[in-house]
N, C-alpha and C positions, 0 to 999 in steps of 0.2 A: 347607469353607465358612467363611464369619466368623460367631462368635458375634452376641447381640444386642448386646453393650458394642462391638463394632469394629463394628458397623451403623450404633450410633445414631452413634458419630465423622463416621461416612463422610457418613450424611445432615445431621448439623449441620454441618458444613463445607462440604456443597453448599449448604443454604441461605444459610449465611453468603456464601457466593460468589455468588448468585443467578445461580443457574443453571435452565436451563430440563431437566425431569427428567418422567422415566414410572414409575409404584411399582407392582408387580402383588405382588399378597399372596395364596398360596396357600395353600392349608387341603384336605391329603388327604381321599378319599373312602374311605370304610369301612377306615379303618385300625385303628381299634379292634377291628374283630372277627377282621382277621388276627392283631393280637395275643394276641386269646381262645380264636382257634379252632387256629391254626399255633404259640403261644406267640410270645416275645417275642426269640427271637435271629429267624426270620421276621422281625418287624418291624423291628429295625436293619437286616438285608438291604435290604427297602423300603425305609427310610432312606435306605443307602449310592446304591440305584438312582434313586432321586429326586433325589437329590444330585447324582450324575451327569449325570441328564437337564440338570437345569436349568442345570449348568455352560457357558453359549454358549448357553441357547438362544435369548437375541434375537441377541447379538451378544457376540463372546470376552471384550470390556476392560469387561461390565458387573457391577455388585457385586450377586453371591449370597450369601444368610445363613441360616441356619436360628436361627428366633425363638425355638423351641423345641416339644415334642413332635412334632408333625405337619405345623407353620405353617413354608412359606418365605417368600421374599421378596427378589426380584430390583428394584434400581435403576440405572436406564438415564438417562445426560446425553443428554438429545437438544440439547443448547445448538449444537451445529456441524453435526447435520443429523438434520433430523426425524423423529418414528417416529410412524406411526400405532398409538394402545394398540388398536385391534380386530387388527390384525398382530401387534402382540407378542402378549395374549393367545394367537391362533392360532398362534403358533410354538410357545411353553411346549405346549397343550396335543398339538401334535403332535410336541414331544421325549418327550411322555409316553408318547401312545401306541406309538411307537416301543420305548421302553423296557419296556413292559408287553407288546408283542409279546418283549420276550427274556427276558421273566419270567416264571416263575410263578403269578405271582400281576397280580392286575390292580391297575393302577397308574393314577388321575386323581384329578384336584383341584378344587376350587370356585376358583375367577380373579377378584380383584378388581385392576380394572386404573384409575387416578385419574393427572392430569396434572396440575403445578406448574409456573407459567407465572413466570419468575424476578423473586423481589423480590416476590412476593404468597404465598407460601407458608411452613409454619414442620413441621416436621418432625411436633409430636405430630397438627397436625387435618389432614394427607396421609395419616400412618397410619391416622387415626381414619375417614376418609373411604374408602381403599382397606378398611378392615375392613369397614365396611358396604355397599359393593359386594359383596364377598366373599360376606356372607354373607346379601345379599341373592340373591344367582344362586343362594347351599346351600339356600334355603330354597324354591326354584321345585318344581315338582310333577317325578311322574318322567314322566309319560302325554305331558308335551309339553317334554320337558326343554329341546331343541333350542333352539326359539321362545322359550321364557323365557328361559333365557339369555340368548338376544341380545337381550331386551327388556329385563331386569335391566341388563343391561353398558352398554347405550346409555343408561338413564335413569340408573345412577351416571355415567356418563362425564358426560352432559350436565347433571348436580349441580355434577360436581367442577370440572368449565369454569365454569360461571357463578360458584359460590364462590372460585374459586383463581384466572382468564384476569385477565390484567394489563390485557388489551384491554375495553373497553365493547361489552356484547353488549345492546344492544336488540330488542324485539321491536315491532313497531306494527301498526295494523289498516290496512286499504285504504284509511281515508283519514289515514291518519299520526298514528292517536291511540297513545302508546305505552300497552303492553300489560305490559314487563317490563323491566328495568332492575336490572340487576348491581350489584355491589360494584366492579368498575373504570370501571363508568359513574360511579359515584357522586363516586370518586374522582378521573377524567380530569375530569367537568365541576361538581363543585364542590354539587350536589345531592344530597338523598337519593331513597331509590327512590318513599317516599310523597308528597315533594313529585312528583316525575314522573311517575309512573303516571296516566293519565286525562288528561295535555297533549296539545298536538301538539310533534313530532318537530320541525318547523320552530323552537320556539323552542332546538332547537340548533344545528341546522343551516338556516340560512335561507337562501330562495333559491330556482328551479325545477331543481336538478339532480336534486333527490331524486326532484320529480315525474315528473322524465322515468324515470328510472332503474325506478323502481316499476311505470311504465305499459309500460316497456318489458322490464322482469323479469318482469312476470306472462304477456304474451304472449308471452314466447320461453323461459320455464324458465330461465336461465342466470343465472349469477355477475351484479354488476355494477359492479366495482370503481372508483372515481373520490378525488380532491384536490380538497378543499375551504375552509373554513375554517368552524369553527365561534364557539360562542360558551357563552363558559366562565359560571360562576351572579355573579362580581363583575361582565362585565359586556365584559369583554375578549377581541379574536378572537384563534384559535390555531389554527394549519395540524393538518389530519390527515390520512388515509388510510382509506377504507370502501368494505366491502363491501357490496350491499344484493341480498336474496334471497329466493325467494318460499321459504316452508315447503308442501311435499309436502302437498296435502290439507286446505290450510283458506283461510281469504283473508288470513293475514294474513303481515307480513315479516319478517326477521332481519337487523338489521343487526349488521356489529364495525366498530366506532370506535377508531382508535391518534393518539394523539398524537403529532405526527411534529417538535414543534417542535426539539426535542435533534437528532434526525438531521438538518432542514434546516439549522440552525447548523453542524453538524459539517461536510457536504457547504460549508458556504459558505467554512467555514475552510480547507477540503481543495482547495479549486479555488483559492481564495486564495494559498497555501502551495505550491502546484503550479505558479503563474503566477508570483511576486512574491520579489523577493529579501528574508530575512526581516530586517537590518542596517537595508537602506537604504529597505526599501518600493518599490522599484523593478521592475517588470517583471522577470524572468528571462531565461535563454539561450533556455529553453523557448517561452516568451511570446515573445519577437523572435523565433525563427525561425519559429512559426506565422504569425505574422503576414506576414512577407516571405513564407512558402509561398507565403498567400494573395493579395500583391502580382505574386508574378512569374509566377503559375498561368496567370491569362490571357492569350486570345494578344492582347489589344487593351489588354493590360494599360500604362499608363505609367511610365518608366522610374523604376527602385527606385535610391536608394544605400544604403547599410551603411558605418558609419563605428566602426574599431574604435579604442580609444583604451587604452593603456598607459600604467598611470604609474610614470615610471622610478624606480627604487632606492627602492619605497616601503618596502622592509624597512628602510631606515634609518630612516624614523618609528618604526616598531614598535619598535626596538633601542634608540631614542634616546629616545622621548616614552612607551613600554609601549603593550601592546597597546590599552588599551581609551580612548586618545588618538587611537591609529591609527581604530580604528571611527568616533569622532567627525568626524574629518578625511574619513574615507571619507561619510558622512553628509552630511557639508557638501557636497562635491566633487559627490557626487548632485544635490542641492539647485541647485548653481550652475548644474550643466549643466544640468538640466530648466529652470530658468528660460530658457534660451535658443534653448529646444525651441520649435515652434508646435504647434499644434493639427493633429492629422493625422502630427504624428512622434513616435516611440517611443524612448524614453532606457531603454536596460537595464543591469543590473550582473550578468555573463557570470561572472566569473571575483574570484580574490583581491584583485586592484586592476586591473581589465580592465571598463571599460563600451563601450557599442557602441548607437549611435543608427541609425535609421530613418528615412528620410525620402523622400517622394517628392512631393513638390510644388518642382521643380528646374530649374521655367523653360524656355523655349524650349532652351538649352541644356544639355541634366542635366549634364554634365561640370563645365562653371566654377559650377553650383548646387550641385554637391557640393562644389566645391573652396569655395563662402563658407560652404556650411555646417557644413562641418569645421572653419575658418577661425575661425567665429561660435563653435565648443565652444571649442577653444585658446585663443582669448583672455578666455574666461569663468575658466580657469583660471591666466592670468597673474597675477590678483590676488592678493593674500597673502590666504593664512589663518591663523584665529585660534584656537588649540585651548587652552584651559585655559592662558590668559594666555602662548601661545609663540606667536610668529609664526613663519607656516609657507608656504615658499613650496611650488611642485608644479611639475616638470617633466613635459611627457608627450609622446607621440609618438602618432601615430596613422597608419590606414590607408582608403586608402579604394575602396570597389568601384562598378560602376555597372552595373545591368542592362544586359544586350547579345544579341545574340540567340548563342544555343549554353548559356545560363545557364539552366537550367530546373530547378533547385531553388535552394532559402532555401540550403540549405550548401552550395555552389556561391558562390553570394555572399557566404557568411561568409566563408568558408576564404580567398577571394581577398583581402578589404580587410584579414583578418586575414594572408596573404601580404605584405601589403602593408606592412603596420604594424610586422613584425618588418626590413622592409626600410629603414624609417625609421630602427629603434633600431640596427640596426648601422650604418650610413652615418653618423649622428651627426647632420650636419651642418644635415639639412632634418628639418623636426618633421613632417610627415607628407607621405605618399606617396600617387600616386592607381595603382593598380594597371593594367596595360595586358598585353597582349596576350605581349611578349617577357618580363615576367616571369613571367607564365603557363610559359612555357618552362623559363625557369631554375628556375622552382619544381617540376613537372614532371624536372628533372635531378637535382635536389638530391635528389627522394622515389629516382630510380633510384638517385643516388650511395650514397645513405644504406645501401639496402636489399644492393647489391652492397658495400657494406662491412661490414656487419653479415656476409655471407656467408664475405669476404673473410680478416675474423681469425680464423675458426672455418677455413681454410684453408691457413692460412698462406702469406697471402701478401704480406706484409708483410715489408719488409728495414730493417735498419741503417745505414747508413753512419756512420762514426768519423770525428768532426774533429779532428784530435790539435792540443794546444793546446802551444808549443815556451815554451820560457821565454829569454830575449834574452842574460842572461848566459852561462848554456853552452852553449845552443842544442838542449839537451836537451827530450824530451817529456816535457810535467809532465801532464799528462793530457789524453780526451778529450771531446769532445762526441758522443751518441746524436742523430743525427740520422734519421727514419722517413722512409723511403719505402711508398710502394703499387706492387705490380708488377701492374698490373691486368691481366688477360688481355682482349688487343683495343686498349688502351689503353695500353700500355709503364708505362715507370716514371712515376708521378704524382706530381707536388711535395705538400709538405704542406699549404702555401694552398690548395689546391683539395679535401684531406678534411678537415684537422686542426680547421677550423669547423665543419663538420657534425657530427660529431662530439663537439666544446663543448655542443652544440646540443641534444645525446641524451644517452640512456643510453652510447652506442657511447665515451662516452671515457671509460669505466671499464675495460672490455676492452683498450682501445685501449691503455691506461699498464699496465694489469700485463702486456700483452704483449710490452710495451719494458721493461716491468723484471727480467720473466726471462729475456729473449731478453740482455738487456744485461749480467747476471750469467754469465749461460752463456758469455758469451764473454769475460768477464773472463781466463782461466785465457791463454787463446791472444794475447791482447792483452798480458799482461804478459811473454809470451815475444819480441814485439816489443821492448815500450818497457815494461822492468823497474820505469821510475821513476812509473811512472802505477798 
C-alpha cells in the first residue's frame, strides 16, 4: 500500500487538478486487543489481511494507503463516472467481512465516507471531515450498531455535501422561505447564508416555474428538474439548471442550483465550430449538406442547386504571396461571394480553396436560375484582389447540379455539381459546367474504370509496348519509348487516354509508374540483345 507521504502527493495533486473524488477513512475495530491478547506478529497478519481486502475493494485503479497503525484510507476519482459513498462504503465493509470469514481473527472497521465536489475542496479539511465521519459511526452504541451507522454516515455525508458540493443546495419552506443555504449557494449567487436565510427563494429565482414545480413535487414525490435563469446579488441574470424536491417527512424542499453559464457558452462555441468554417466564418461542408438534406427531403419540395466552385492553382498564392496572404485572400473571396448571395441561399467553404453555394429560389426555370446564379458567383470573382499591397487576380471553375427527381439525398447533389466542376477544370475551356444526365454516366464509368484498375495492377495486367527511336545518320536504334497498355479482360487492349487520366487523378498513378519502372528495367537486359545501342 502507499505510505501517508505518497497519499498526501496523490491527494494534492487531485485537488490541484480539481477533480471530483470519494475519501473513506478507516479505523480497525478491536485491533488493539488482538495485539494484547494474540501478541503483535497476529496483529501485522491483520494488517497484511486488511491490506488485502481493501486492495479493489471499490474499484482496481483506486489509491490505497495505510496512514498508519490501524487507520487506512482509500481514494476514488469519481470525476468520469460516479460513485455513490453509501456503495463504496458497502463494498470496503464487505471485502472485510469476506476476509474475516478466512481469518482467524475477526476483521471490521469504523467507515468514514466524505465527498469533494472538484475545485471546492483542499485535502487537510476532506480528511479532517472523513475523520469525523469515522469516528462519529465508532462512537455509535453496539445494542443498535446497524441503525446508527447508517444515521452517522448519512449525517457526515450530508455535512460533507453541504461543506464541500460546488452546486447551491437550498433548503425552503412550502411557501418558499429559504431555510438553508450552503457555501456554493453563497458563492454561485453572490450572498451570504445570513443575508438569505428567512427570504423568499424567488428573489433568486423569479418567476412561477418554481411554483409549479413545488405544488407539483409535493403531490407526486418526484425529482423536479428544470432551466431557468436566475439572478445573481450585483443584480445580473445567469442560466442554470435545478433540481427542486420534497424532503421525506417534513413540509419543506431541497433544492441544487449549478451554474450552467460556462457549459452554455461552450455548447454555443461547439455548435458554432461544428457548423462554420473557422478561417473564413463561413458555413461548413457539414452545415451545406444539412441544409440541402433538408431542401431535397420533401417530396413537394422546390428545385435545389449546389454550385461547387474551385479555385484554380491557388497553391501558387501560397508559394508566391506565404501562407498567411493566401488565408487573407481566402477571406476576401468569402466576403465577395456572400455579398452576391441573397437571402435564402447558403455560401459555404467545403474544402482547402473549394466553396459551394445553395440556392433555391431559381425561377420558373431552375436550370437557366442556376446557370445566372453560378454566373452572378464568377463574375464576383473577376475582380482583382488586394492582399497586402499585391494585386491579385483569381481564376475559378465551377459545377453545377440541379435537384431532379432520382436525387434523394444532399450528397447526391454535392457529388454531381462537384462531377461537374472537376469537368470544367479539365476541359479548360468553359469556367463551369451544369451537370446532366450523360455525365452522370461517364462519371459512373470512370468510378468502374478506376476501381477495375486499381485491381488490374495488383494483376498484372498491364503491357509495354517499345517505341524504338532510330537515329537518321545510321539508321540505327538510339533508344526506346515505354509506352502502357491495359489488356482489360472483356475490353481488349485499352489506349492510355482512356486510364492514364484517371489515374493522374488518384493515388493509382503511383502504382501505375513503379509498375512501368520495373516492368521496364526487367526488360532492359532482352531489349539490348535487340538493339545493343540503346
Amino acid at each position: 500500500l502507499a505510505n501517508r507521504a505518497a497519499f498526501t502527493e496523490v491527494i494534492e495533486e487531485a485537488a490541484a487538478r480539481r477533480r471530483n473524488v470519494i475519501l473513506a477513512l478507516a479505523d480497525l475495530d478491536g485491533f488493539k486487543d488482538i495485539n494484547d491478547t494474540h501478541g503483535h506478529e497476529a496483529g501485522d497478519q491483520v494488517l497484511r489481511e486488511v491490506a488485502q481486502a481493501l486492495l479493489g475493494a471499490p474499484r482496481a485503479d483506486d489509491i490505497v494507503a495505510r496512514l498508519g497503525g490501524d487507520e487506512f484510507v482509500v481514494l476514488i476519482d469519481t470525476t468520469a463516472s460516479h460513485a455513490d459513498p453509501d456503495i463504496i462504503a458497502a463494498r470496503i465493509e464487505a471485502r472485510l467481512r469476506e476476509a474475516s470469514d478466512r481469518s482467524p481473527y475477526t476483521l471490521s472497521a469504523s467507515i468514514g465516507v466524505v465527498e469533494g465536489a472538484a475545485g471546492t475542496w483542499e485535502p487537510t479539511a476532506l480528511l479532517r471531515a472523513a475523520d469525523e465521519a469515522m469516528y462519529s459511526i465508532k462512537r455509535t452504541s453496539s445494542d443498535r450498531h446497524a441503525q446508527r451507522v447508517a444515521l452517522a454516515r448519512s449525517e457526515a455525508r450530508h455535512r460533507s455535501i453541504l461543506e464541500l458540493a460546488a452546486d447551491a443546495i437550498i433548503t425552503v419552506d412550502q411557501h418558499g422561505v429559504i431555510s438553508q443555504f450552503n457555501r456554493g449557494a453563497e458563492r454561485i449567487f453572490g450572498a451570504s447564508r445570513d443575508e438569505m436565510v428567512g427570504r423568499s427563494w424567488h428573489t433568486l429565482v423569479p418567476g412561477d416555474v418554481t411554483s409549479e414545480v413545488m405544488h407539483r413535487e409535493h403531490a407526486e414525490s418526484a425529482n423536479g428538474y428544470f432551466e431557468t435563469f436566475a439572478v445573481h446579488a450585483d443584480g445580473y441574470r445567469f442560466p442554470v439548471e435545478a433540481t427542486f424536491a420534497p424532503l421525506p417527512g417534513s413540509e419543506e424542499f431541497v433544492s441544487i442550483v449549478r451554474d450552467i453559464t460556462v457549459s452554455r457558452a461552450v455548447e454555443a462555441r461547439l455548435r458554432l465550430a461544428a457548423h462554420h468554417d473557422e478561417l473564413t466564418g463561413l458555413p461548413n461542408r457539414r452545415a451545406l449538406l444539412e441544409r440541402a438534406e433538408n431542401l431535397v427531403a420533401g417530396a413537394d419540395s422546390a428545385p435545389t442547386a449546389v454550385v461547387c466552385i474551385d479555385l484554380d492553382n491557388f497553391r501558387g498564392v501560397n508559394e508566391t504571396l506565404g501562407h498567411d496572404s493566401g488565408d487573407l485572400l481566402l477571406r476576401e473571396i468569402g466576403m465577395r461571394l456572400a455579398s452576391v448571395t441573397r437571402e435564402g441561399d447558403l455560401l459555404a467553404r467545403v474544402g482547402g480553396d473549394e466553396f459551394a453555394a445553395l440556392c433555391t429560389d431559381l425561377g420558373p426555370a431552375p436550370e437557366a436560375g442556376a446557370v445566372r446564379f453560378t454566373e452572378r458567383l464568377l463574375a464576383a470573382l473577376g475582380r482583382a484582389f488586394h492582399v497586402r499591397g499585391h494585386e491579385q487576380f483569381v481564376h475559378a471553375y465551377a459545377g453545377v447540379s440541379v435537384s431532379r427527381p432520382g436525387v434523394e439525398t444532399a450528397i447526391d447533389l454535392f457529388r454531381s455539381a462537384d462531377t461537374a466542376m472537376y469537368r470544367a477544370k479539365r476541359e479548360r475551356h468553359r469556367r463551369f459546367v451544369v451537370f446532366d444526365e450523360a455525365m452522370q454516366a461517364e462519371a459512373s464509368a470512370r468510378v468502374r474504370t478506376e476501381s477495375a484498375l486499381r485491381a488490374g495492377i495488383e494483376r498484372e495486367e498491364l503491357v509495354l509496348h517499345y517505341q524504338p527511336i532510330y537515329r537518321i545518320d545510321t539508321g540505327a536504334i538510339d533508344h526506346v519509348e515505354a509506352l502502357v497498355r491495359w489488356n482489360r479482360p472483356g475490353h481488349g487492349l485499352v489506349p492510355p487516354n482512356e486510364f492514364v487520366p484517371i489515374a493522374e487523378e488518384t493515388d493509382l498513378v503511383i502504382a501505375l509508374g513503379d509498375w512501368v519502372l520495373r516492368r521496364a528495367l526487367r526488360d532492359l537486359q532482352p531489349l539490348h540483345a535487340v538493339a545493343p545501342g540503346i
